[in-house]
N, C-alpha and C positions, 0 to 999 in steps of 0.2 A: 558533649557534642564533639567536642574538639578531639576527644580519643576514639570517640567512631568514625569519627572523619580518616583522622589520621590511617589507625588501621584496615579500612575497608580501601582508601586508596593504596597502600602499600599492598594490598591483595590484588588489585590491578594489576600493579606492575606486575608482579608475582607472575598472573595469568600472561601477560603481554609475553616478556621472556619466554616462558614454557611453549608460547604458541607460538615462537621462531619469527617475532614482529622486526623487522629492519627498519633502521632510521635513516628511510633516505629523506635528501634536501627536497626541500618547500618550493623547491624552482617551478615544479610539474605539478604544483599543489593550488591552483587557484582556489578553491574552497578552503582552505585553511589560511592561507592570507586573507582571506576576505574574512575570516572568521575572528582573525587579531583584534579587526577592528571592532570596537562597540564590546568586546566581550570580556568578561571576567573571571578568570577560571575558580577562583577561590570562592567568590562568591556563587557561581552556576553547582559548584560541589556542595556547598551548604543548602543552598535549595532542593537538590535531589535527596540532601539527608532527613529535612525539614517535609519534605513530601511523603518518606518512608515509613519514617517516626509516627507521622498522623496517620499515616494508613494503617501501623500497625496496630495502634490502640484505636481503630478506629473498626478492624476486623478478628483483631484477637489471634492473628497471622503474620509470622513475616512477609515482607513486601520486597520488589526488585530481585537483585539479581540472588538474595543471600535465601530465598525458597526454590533455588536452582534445582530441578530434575531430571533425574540421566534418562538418556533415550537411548537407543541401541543404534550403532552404526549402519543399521538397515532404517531404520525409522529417518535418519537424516533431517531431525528438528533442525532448526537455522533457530530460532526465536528464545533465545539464550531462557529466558520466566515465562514459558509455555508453563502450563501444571500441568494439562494428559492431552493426549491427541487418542484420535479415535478414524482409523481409516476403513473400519470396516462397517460403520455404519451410513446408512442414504438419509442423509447427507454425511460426508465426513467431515469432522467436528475439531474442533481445539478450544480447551479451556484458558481462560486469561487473567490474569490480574484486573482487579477493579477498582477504579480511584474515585472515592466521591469529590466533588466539586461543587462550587457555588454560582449558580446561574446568573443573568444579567439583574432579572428581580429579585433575588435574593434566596429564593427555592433552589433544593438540592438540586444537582445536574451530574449525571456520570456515565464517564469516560474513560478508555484504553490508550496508553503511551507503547506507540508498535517502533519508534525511530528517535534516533536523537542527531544532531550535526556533528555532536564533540565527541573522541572518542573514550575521555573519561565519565562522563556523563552515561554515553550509551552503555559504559560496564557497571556501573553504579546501578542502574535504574531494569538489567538485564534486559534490554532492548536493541532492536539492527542498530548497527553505524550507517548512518548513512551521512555524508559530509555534505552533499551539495545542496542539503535543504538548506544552508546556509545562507544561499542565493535569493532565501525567499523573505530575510530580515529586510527591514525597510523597503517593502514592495506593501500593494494594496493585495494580494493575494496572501498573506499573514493575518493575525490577532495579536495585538499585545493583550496581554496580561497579566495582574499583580497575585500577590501571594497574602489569603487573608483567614487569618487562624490553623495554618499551617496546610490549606489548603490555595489550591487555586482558582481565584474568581475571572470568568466569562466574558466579555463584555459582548460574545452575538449568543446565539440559541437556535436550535433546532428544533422544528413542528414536526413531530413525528404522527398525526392525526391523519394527516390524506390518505385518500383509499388508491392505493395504486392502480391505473387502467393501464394498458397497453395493445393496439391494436394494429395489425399485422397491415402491411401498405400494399398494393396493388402487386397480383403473379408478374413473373417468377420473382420478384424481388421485394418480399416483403420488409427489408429493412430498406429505407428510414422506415418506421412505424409512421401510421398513417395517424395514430393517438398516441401521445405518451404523456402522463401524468404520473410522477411520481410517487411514490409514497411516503418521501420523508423531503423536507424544504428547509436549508438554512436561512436565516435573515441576513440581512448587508453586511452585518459585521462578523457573521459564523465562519471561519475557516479553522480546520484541527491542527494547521502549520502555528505554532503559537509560539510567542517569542518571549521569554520570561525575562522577569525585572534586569538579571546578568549579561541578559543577551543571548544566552542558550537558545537553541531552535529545536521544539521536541514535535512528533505528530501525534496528537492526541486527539482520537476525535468521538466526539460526543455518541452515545450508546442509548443512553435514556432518560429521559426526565418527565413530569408529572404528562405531558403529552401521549407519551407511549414509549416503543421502546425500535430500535434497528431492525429495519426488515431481512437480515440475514442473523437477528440472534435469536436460538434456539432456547434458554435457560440462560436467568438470571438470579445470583444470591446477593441479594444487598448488604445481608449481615454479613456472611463470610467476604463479599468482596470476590466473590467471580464470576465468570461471564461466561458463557457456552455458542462459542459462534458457528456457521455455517462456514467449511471451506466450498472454495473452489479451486475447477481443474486448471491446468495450461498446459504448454511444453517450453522445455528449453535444454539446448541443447542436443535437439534428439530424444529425449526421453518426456513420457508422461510424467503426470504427476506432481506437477511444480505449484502445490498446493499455496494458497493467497487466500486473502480477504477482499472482498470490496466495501468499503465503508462511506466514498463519497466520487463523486463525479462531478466536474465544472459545468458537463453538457447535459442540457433533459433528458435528454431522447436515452444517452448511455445511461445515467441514473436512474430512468426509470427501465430498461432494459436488465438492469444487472442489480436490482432491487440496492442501490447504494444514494444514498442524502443528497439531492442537488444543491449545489453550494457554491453557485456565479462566483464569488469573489476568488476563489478554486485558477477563475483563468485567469488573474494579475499576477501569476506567478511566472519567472523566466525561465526557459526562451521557450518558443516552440521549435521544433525542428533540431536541437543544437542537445546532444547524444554524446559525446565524447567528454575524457576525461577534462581537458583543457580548455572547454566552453564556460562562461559562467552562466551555468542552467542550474535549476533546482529541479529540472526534471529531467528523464532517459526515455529515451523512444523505446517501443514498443509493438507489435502487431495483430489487429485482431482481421478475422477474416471476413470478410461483408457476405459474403452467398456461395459459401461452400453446401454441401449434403446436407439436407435434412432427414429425420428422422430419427428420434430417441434410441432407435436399437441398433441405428448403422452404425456399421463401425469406422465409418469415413463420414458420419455425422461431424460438423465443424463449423463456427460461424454465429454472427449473428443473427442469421436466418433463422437459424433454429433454434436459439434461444425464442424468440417471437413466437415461433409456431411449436415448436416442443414441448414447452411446459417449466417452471419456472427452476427444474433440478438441470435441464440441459444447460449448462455451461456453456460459453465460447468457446472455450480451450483455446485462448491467447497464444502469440509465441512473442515469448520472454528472450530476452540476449544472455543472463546472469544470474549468478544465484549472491545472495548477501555473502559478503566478508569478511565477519564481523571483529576479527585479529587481525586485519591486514589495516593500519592507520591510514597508511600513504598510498595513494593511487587508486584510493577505491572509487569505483563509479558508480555505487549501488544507491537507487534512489526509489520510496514508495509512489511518487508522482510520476507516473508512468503516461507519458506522451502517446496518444493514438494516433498510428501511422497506417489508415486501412488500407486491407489488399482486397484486389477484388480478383476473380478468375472470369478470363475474356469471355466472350459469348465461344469463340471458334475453340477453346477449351472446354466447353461447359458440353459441346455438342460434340465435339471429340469422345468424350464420355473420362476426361481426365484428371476430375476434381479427385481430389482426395485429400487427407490431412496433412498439414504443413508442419515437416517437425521442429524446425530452426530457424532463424534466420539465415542460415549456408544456404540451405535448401531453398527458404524464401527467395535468396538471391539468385539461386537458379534456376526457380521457377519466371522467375522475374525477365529473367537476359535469355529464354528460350520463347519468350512470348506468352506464356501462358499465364502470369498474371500480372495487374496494372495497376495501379492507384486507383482506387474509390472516385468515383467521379467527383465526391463533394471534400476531396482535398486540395490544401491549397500551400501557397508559400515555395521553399524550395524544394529540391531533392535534398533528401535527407540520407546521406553515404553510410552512416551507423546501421539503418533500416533498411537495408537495399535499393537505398536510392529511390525509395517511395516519399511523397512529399507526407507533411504531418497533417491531423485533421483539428489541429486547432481546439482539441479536448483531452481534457484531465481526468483520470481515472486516478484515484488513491486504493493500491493495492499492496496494502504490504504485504511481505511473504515469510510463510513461518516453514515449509518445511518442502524436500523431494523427495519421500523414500523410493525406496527399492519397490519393484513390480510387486515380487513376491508376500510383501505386508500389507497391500493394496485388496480388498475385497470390490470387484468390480459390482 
């Protein structure tokens, strides 16, 4: 153990240097001093070896980051142990690693690790960095969890049985939904931010178990240990594309909208509203749009309107601030617990005839400071400056993100 150890982290470093990593000072790093404390690092790397090792002889495959597959500089993977993406298929698709696990009663349970807090951990385990989950250790919005036959045991669970409803709320503005009923439900103690024996913070959140299975997964191999998920769209930056997962939601209404696990204990996690590097948040703001265009074929379709009334492939198409950075140790702001911060387009906009799709937050922003769009009426708290000075709506969407190609690889 001690010479995989050894040599798979001197591969780290290896990669870190190559990828032009700078070691600036911890001054600007509140996630990684917070991370000092309670944590292990020797002992958090024997765990990720001790999870590989089972996995391997567990699917006859290697696991983490050492079954790495090259994408093409068009394809623009982010999610270092993707196995294949797939953009030209409806839905577009990405395949995963898959860990089995031990449920609260003692039945198999499994699950995907999309995030880690550490940055040697997250190269280990070929998973995002993301550091400010860090924020979510010693919070009720976490799981502890122990390590048992070289797997990892559950202590909540997730009902994947309910039949999901959704029913669209009164013209023109059918979101909120007037019914929203999930189709997959954590119990009190389910959250995928879990916190291991070292203190490591990874997001792993549960896929299937003897209840059924994730309503955005498409194919599952239990023996081989893969998982075949459903993406979705966004923007960021300007560009389409910013392809994600949704896996769980704090709020009903959104988890049962964006077919992702409602998972209450989702919102004990810090802060709402608090987006910047320098905040101790485990989460980043984010925007999704309340009552832009409907219609599956327009092409200024956008919103959660039309997810409602479209049909369950219509997307939000969110706008995102970032994409993962997963060689940059220091200063990363990249986080799967994406804060909703809704916009909504005024009435004297909507009659203007001026909706159309939001590609950024720049733009958000000036849509914002011209009048034509405003906070969701059911937001609350402050202005949030990260988000264009929209306030946050006090819901958690886990949305990790694996990749933004290029238009051209895109089969619309």
């Amino acid at each position: 153990m001690q010479t995989t150890l050894t040599s798979l982290f001197g591969l780290c470093l290896v990669s870190i240097l190559l990828a032009g990593c700078t070691h600036e000072t911890t001054d600007q790093q509140p996630a990684l001093k917070q991370e000092k404390a309670g944590f292990n690092k020797d002992a958090a790397l024997t765990e990720v070896n001790t999870l590989l090792a089972t996995a391997d002889r567990q699917t006859g495959r290697l696991a983490g980051a050492r079954q790495a597959v090259r994408f093409t500089r068009e394809q623009n993977v982010f999610f270092p142990s993707a196995l294949a993406v797939n953009f030209q298929s409806t839905p577009k698709t990405v395949t995963l690693p898959l860990y089995k696990g031990i449920g609260p009663s003692g039945n198999p349970t499994y699950y995907i690790i999309t995030e880690a807090a550490n940055f040697y951990v997250a190269k280990l385990l070929g998973v995002n960095f993301a550091p400010k989950l860090i924020f979510g250790r010693d919070t009720e919005g976490a799981q502890d969890v122990t390590l048992e036959g070289g797997m990892i045991r559950f202590e909540g669970d997730v009902d994947f049985s309910p039949v999901r409803e959704v029913k669209a709320g009164p013209d023109p503005n059918t979101f909120p939904p007037a019914v929203a009923k999930p189709g997959a439900v954590g119990d009190a103690q389910y959250s995928p931010l879990l916190v291991l024996p070292s203190g490591s913070v990874i997001n792993a959140p549960i896929v299937a178990n003897s209840t059924g299975v994730h309503d955005h997964l498409v194919s599952i191999d239990y023996d081989r240990g893969t998982v075949v998920f459903e993406l979705l769209d966004g923007f960021q930056g300007g560009a389409q594309f910013y392809f994600h997962l949704v896996t769980e939601s704090s709020d009903v209404g959104a988890a049962t909208i964006e077919r992702g696990t409602y998972t209450p204990r989702l919102a004990q996690l810090p802060a709402f509203g608090q987006s910047y590097p320098t905040d101790e948040s485990a989460l980043l703001g984010f925007s999704p749009v309340s009552n832009g265009e409907t219609g599956f074929n327009s092409p200024n379709r956008q919103g959660l309107n039309s997810t409602i009334l479209d049909g369950n492939l219509a997307d939000p198409i969110n706008i995102f601030p970032l994409d993962p950075e997963n060689n940059k140790q220091f200063n990363n702001n990249y986080s799967p617990m994406w804060d909703a911060h809704l916009n909504a387009w005024t009435p004297q906009a909507i009659a203007a005839g001026k909706r159309r799709r939001i590609r950024s937050l720049e733009e958000l922003q000036q849509l914002v400071k011209e009048g034509l769009v405003t906070n969701f009426a059911g937001n609350v708290g402050a202005p949030n400056g990260f988000v264009a000075g929209l306030k946050p709506t006090n819901a958690i969407i886990n949305c990790p993100v694996i990749a933004q190609p290029v238009a051209a690889v895109v089969t619309p």
